[in-house]
C-alpha positions as CSV (number, residue, x, y, z in Angstrom):
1,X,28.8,-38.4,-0.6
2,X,26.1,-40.3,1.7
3,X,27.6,-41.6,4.7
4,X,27.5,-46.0,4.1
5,X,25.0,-46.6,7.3
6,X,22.6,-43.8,5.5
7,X,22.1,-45.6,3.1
8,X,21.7,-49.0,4.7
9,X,19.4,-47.7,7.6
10,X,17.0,-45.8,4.1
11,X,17.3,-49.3,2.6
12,X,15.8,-50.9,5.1
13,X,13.1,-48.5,6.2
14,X,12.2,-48.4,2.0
15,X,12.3,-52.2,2.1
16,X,9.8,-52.4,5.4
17,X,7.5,-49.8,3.4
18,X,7.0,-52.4,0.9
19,X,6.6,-55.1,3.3
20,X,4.2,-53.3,4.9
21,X,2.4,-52.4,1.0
22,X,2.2,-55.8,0.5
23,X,0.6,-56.6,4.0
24,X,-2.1,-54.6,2.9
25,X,-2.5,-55.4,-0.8
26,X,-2.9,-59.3,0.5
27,X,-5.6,-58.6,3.2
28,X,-7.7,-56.2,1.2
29,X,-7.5,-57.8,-1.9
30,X,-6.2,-56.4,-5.3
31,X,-5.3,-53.2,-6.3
32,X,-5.4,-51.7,-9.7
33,X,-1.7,-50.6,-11.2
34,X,-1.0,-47.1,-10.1
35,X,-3.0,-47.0,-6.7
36,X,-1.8,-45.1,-3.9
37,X,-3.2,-45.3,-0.6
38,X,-1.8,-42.2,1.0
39,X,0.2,-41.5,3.8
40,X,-2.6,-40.7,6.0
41,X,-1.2,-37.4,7.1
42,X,-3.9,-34.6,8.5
43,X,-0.3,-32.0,7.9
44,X,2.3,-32.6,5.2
45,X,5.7,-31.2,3.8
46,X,6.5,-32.0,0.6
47,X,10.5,-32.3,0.3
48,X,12.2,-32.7,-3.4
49,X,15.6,-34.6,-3.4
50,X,17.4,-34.7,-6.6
51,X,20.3,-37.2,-6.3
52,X,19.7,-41.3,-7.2
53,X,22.5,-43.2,-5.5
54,X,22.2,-46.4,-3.8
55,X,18.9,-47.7,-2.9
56,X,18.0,-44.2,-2.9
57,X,15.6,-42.7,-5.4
58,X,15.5,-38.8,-6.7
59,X,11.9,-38.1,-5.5
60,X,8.9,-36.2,-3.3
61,X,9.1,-37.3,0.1
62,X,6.6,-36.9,2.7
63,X,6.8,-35.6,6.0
64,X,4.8,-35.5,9.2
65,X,4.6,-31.4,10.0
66,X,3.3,-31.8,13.3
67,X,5.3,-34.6,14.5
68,X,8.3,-33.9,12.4
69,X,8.4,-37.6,11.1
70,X,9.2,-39.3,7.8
71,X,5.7,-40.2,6.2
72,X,5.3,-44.4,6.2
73,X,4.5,-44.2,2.4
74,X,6.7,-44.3,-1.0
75,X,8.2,-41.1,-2.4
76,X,6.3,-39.9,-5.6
77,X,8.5,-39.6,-8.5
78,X,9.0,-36.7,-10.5
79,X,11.6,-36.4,-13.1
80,X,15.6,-37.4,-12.7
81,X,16.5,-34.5,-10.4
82,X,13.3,-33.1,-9.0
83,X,14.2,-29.6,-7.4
84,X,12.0,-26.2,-7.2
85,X,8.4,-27.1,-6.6
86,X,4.8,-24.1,-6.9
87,X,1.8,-24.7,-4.9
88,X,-1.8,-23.7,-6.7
89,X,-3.5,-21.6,-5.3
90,X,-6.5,-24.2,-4.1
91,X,-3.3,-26.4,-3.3
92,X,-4.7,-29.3,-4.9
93,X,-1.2,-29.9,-7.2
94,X,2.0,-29.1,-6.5
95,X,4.4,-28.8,-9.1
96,X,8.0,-30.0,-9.4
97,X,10.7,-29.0,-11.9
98,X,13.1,-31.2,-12.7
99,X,16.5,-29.5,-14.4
100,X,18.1,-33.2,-15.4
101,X,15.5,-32.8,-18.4
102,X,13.6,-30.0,-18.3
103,X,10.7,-31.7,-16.9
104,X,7.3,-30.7,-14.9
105,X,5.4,-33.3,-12.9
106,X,2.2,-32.6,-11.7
107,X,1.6,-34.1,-7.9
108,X,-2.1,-34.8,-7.4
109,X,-1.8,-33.5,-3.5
110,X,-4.6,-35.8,-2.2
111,X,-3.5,-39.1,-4.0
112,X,0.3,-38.2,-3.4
113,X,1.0,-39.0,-6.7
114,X,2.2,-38.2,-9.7
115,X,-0.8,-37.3,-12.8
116,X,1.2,-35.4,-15.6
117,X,4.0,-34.9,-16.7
118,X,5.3,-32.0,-19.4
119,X,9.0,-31.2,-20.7
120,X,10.1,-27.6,-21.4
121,X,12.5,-25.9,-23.5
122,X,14.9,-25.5,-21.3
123,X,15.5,-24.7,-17.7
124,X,13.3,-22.3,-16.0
125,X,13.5,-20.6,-12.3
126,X,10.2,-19.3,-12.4
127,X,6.7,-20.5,-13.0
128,X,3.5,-19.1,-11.7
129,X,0.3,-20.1,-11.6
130,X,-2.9,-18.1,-11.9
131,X,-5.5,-17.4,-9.4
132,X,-7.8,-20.1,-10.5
133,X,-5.6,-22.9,-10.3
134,X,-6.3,-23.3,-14.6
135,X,-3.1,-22.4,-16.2
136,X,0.7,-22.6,-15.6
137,X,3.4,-19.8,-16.8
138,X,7.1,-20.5,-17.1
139,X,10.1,-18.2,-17.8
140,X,12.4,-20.2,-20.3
141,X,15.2,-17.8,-21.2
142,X,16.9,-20.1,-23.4
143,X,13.7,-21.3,-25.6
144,X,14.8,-21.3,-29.2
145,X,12.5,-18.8,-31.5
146,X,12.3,-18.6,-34.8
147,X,14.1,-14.5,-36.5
148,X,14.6,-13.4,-32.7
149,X,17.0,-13.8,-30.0
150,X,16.0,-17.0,-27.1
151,X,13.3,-16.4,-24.6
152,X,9.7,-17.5,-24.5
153,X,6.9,-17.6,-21.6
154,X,5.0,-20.8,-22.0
155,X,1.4,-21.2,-21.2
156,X,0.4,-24.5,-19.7
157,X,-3.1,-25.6,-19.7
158,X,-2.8,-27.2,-16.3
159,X,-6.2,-29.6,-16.4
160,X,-4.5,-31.1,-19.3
161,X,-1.0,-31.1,-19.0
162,X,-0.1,-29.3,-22.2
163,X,1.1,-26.2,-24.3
164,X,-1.8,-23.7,-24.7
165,X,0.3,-20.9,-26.1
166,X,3.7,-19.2,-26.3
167,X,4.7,-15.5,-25.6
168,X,8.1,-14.3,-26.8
169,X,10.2,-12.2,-24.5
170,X,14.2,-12.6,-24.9
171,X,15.8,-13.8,-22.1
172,X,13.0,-13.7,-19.8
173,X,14.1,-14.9,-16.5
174,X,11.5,-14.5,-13.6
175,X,7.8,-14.1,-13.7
176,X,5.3,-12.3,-11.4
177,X,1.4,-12.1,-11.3
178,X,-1.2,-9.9,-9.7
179,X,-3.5,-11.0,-7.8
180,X,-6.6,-11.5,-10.3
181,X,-3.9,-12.9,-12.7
182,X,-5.1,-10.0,-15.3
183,X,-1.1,-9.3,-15.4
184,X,2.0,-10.8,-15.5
185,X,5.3,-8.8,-15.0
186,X,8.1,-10.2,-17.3
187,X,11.5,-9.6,-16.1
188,X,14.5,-10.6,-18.9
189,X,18.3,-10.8,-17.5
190,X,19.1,-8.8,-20.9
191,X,17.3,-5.8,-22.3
192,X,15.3,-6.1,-25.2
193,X,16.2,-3.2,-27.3
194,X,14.5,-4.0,-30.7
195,X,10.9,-2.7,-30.0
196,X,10.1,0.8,-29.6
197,X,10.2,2.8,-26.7
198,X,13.0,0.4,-26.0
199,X,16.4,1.8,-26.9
200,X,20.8,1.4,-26.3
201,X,19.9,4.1,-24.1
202,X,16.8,3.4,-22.1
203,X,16.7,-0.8,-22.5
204,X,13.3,-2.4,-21.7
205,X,14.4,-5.3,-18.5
206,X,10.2,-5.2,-18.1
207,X,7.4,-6.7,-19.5
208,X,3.6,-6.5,-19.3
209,X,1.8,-9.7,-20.5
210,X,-2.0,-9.3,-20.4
211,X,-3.2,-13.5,-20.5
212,X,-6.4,-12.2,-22.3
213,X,-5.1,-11.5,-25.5
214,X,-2.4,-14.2,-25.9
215,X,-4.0,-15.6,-29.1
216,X,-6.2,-13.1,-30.2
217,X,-4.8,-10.6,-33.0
218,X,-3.7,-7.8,-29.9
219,X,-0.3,-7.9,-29.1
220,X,-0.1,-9.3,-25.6
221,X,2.9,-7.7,-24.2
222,X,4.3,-4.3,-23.8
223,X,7.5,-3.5,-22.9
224,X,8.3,-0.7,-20.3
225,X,11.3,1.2,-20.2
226,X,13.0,2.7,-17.0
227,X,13.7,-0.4,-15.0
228,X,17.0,-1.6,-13.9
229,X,17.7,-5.4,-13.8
230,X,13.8,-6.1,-12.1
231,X,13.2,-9.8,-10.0
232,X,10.2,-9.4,-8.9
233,X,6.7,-7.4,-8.2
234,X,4.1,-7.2,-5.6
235,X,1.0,-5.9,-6.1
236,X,-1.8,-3.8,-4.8
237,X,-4.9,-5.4,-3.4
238,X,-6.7,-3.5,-6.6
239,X,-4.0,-4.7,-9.0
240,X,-3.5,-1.1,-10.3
241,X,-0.2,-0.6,-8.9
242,X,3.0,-2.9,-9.1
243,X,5.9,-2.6,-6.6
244,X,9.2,-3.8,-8.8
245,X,12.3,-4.8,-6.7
246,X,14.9,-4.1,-9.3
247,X,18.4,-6.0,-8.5
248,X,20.4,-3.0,-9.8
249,X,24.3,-3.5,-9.1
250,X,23.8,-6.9,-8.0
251,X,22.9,-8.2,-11.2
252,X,25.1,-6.3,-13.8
253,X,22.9,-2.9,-13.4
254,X,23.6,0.4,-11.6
255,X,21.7,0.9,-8.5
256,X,19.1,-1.4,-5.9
257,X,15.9,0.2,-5.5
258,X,12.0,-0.1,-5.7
259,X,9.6,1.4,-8.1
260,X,6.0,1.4,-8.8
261,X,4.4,0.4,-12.3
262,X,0.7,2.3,-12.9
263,X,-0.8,-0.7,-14.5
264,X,-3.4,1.2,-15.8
265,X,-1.2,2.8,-18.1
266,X,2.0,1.2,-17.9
267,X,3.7,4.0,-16.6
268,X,6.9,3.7,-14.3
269,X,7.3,5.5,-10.9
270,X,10.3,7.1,-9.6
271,X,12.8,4.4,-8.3
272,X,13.7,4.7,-5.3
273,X,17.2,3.8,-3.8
274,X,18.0,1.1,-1.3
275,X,21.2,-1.0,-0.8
276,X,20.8,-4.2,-2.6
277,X,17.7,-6.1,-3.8
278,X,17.9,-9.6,-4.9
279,X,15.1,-11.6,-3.3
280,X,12.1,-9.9,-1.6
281,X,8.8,-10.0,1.0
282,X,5.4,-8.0,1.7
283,X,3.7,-8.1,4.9
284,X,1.2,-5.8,5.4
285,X,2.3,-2.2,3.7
286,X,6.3,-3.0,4.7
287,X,8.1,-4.7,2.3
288,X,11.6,-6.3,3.7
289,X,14.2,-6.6,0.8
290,X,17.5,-8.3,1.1
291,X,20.4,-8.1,-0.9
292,X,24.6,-8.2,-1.1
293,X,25.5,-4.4,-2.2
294,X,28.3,-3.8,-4.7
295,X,31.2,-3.7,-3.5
296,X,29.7,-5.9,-0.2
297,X,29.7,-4.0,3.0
298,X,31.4,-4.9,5.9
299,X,30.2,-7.3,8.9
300,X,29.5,-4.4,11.4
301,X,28.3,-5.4,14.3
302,X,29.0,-9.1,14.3
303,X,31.7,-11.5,15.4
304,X,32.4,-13.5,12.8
305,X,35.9,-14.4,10.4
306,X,33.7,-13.3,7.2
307,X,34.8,-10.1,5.9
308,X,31.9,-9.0,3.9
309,X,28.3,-9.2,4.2
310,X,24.9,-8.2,2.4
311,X,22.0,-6.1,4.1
312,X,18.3,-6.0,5.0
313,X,16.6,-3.3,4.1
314,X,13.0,-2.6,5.5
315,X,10.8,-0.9,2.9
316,X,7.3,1.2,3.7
317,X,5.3,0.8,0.5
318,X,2.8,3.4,1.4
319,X,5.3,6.7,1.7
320,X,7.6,4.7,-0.4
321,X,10.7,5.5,1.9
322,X,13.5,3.1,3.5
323,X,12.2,3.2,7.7
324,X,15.2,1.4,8.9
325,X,17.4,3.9,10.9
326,X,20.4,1.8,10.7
327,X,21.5,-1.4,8.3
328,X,20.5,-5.0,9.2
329,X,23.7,-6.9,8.3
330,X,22.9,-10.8,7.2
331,X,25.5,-13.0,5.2
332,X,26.2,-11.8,1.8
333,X,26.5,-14.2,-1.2
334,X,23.2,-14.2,-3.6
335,X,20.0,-13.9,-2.1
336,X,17.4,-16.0,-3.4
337,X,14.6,-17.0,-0.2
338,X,12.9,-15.3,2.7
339,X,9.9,-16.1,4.8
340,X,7.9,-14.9,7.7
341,X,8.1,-17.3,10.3
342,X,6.4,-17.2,14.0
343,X,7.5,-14.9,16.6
344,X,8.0,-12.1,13.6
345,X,11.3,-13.9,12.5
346,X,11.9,-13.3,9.0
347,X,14.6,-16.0,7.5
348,X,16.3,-15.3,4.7
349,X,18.3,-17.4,2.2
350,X,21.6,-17.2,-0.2
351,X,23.8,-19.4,-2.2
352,X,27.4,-18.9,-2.7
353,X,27.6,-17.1,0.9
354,X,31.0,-16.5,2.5
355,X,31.2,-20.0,4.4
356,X,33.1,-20.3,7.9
357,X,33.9,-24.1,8.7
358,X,34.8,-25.3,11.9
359,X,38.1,-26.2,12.2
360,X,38.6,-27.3,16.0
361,X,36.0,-27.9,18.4
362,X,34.4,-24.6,19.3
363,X,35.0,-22.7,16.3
364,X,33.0,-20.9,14.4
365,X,30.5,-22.3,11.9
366,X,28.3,-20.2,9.8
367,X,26.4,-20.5,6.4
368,X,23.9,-18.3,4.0
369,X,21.1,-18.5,6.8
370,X,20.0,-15.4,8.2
371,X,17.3,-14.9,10.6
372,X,16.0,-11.4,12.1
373,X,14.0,-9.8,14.5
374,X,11.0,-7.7,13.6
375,X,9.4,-7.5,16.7
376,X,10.2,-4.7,19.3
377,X,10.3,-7.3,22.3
378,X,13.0,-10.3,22.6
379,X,12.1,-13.1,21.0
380,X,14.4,-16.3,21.7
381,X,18.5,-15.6,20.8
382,X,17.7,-12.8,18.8
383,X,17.3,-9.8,19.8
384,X,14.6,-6.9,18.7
385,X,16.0,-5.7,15.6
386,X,18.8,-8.0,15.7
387,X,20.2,-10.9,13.1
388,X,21.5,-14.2,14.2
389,X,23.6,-16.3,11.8
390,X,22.4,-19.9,12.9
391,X,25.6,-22.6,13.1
392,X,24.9,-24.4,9.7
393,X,26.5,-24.5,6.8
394,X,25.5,-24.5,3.2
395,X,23.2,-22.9,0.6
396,X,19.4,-22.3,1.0
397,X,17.5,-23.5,-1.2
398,X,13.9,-23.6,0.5
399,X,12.5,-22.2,3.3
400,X,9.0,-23.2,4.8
401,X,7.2,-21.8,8.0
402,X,5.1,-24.6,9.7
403,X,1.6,-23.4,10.2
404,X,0.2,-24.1,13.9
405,X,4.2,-24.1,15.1
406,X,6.9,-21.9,15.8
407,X,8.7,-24.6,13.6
408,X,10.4,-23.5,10.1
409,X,12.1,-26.2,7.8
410,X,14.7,-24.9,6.0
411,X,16.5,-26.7,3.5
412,X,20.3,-25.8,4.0
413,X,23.6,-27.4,2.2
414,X,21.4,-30.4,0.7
415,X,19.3,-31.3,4.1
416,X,16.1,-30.6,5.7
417,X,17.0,-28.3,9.1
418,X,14.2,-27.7,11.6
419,X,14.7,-24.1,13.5
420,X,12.7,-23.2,16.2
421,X,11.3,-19.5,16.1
422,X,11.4,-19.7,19.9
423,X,15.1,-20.2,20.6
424,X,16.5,-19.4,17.1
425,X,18.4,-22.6,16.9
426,X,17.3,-26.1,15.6
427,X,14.8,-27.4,17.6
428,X,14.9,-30.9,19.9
429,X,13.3,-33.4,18.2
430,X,12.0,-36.0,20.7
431,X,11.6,-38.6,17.4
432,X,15.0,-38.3,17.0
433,X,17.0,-36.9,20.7
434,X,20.4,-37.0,19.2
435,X,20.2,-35.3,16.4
436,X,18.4,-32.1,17.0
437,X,16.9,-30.4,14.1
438,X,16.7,-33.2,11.9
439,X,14.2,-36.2,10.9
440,X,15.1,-39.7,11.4
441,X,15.7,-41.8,8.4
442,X,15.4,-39.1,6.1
443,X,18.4,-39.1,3.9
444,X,19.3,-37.7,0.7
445,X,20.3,-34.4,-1.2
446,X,17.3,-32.5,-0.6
447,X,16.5,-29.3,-2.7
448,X,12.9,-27.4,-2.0
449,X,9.9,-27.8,0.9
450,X,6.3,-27.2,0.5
451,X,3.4,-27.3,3.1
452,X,0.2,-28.7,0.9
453,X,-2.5,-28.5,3.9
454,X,-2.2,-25.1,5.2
């Protein structure tokens, strides 16, 4: 629950932001309904925070990214709960899910406000948006369809905030496109075993959508065979090869590993082992994959009072081999974020970690944060190659690397955290001394970050 002085001290600042709206509205005359003069900001981070309590609102908030200061405008609403937010690509919207009714706001980025607003079938934990910024695509796996089992892909028309189209794909969970948005992998949490080449035997956990003929009298989709448990692809900078992370063990399949898709053909590659796969990144030709095996391995290497953890694996897409000599250990639990910061830090994010809480002064605190070294030379606490488990608990649920900084805000157990690629630890704010790694004022139960401006 929010501490009683949070909320008074977020009541007042609200309550001097509309003092200060008023100000403005009287010596600049009137202002039509709707208006919003913007918080002025050159470098923004968009934070969703899903709980109302109080004179707290579920909302957007604004942030200062260079100063690392709560923005002197209103937060833009968006939905009852606002949580997972997408840039597009020309980061002129960003948009906001909202599971409390299965709505999506669009956020005009340059009004801060909000233009449109759509409800889905369901609850989705995936949406993509195609190259051009045009059109919106979200995974519902629980969207009712008429003669087959739940699962649709809608099609948003984003310039006018409505359904376009519908492709059906039971049980799709998590969506991926390539770069010229030709394709669109399709991965389902259960196979599809109705449509040929699918079978009991060899299920179909893949899709390939091809957005130019949803509509036209060619079938759209074909389903490939050969995957196991897919959550994501990556593609090459021609778009004729797709590199699947499939989950494997993790998530009710048989073995972690990553496989390539000839697009051209739809024909799977070989798949090729690694030790868990839940959540991955591509820099350059290496892909880093992270991942709790099954059963967990064990904390080698570190001093901590967790018994199991999960592992990094570092991936080189070119010779398609595994080129780390020995396992990176990070926290285990369900791996679900991970970003490139400064300094070659890559941070990586779980829910449902094994949590160590401090019981006396001194003891040891640690949560689903995970934070390595890629460089061969020492970069702040961690060393090359090494993983540091920053003293925070909680789950991550968004991580953000600030451009022009060696600042990353992560947000961890509910609140915005501000780590410092330097040191490894959060950073000292001078806007707010006594609370390191935190914003002043800025209170709630905050879910997902986004940079708008760079």
């Amino acid at each position: 629950m929010l501490l009683e002085s949070q909320v008074l001290k977020r009541a007042l600042f609200l309550l001097l932001l509309l003092l200060a709206a008023s100000l403005t509205l009287l010596s600049c005359g009137s202002a039509s309904s709707g208006t919003n003069t913007g918080s002025g900001l050159k470098d923004r981070a968009f934070l969703s925070e899903n709980v109302s309590a109080g004179s707290l609102s579920a909302a957007v908030y604004i942030v200062d990214a260079q100063k690392d200061v709560l923005g002197a405008v209103a937060p833009i609403g968006a939905g009852n709960a606002p949580g997972m937010m997408v840039l597009t690509p020309n980061r002129t919207t960003t948009l906001v899910f909202s599971p409390a009714e299965n709505q999506l706001t669009w956020i005009d980025n340059a009004k801060e406000s909000d233009t449109a607003h759509l409800t889905l079938p369901g609850f989705t934990e995936s949406f993509v948006v195609s190259p051009d910024s045009s059109t919106a695509y979200a995974a519902v796996p629980t969207a009712s369809v008429v003669g087959q089992s739940p699962g649709a892909v809608k099609v948003i028309a984003l310039g006018t905030g409505t359904f376009t189209a519908e492709v059906d794909i039971p049980s799709v969970r998590y969506l991926s496109i390539d770069n010229t948005g030709n394709r669109i992998l399709a991965f389902s949490d259960s196979p599809d075993s109705t449509d040929p080449p699918c079978s009991t035997l060899v299920p179909c956990f893949l899709s390939v959508i091809t957005p130019s003929n949803i509509g036209t009298q060619t079938n759209p989709v074909v389903r490939v065979p050969g995957f196991d448990h897919p959550v994501a692809a990556f593609f090459s900078s021609d778009d004729t090869t797709a590199y699947v992370v499939n989950c494997g063990a993790e998530c009710g399949g048989s073995q972690a590993s990553v496989q390539t898709l000839d697009l051209t053909t739809n024909t799977p590659g070989a798949a090729v082992p690694v030790p868990a796969a839940s959540v991955a990144m591509v820099n350059g030709s290496t892909m880093y994959l992270a991942g709790t095996p099954v059963p967990a391995s064990p904390c080698t290497g570190q001093t901590t009072a967790a018994t199991t953890c999960g592992l990094l694996t570092v991936f080189d897409l070119t010779s398609m081999t595994v080129t780390n000599s020995a396992d990176i250990v990070i926290t285990d639990g369900y791996h679900t974020r991970m970003a490139l910061g400064a300094n070659g830090q890559i941070l990586v994010g779980a829910r449902t970690c094994t949590e160590i809480t401090a019981i006396n002064p001194g003891d040891e605190v640690r949560g689903c944060l995970s934070i390595y070294n890629t460089l061969s030379t020492a970069v702040g606490s961690v060393p090359p190659g090494g993983t540091v488990i920053p003293s925070a608990n909680g789950d991550v649920t968004g991580i953000q690397p600030i451009a022009k900084r060696t600042a990353v805000y992560v947000i961890q157990g509910g609140s915005l955290r501000i780590y410092d690629a330097k040191i490894d630890a959060l950073e000292d704010n001078p806007n707010n001394p006594n609370n390191p790694g935190e914003i002043a004022n800025l209170v709630g139960q905050f879910v997902d970050v986004k940079t708008p401006d760079f």
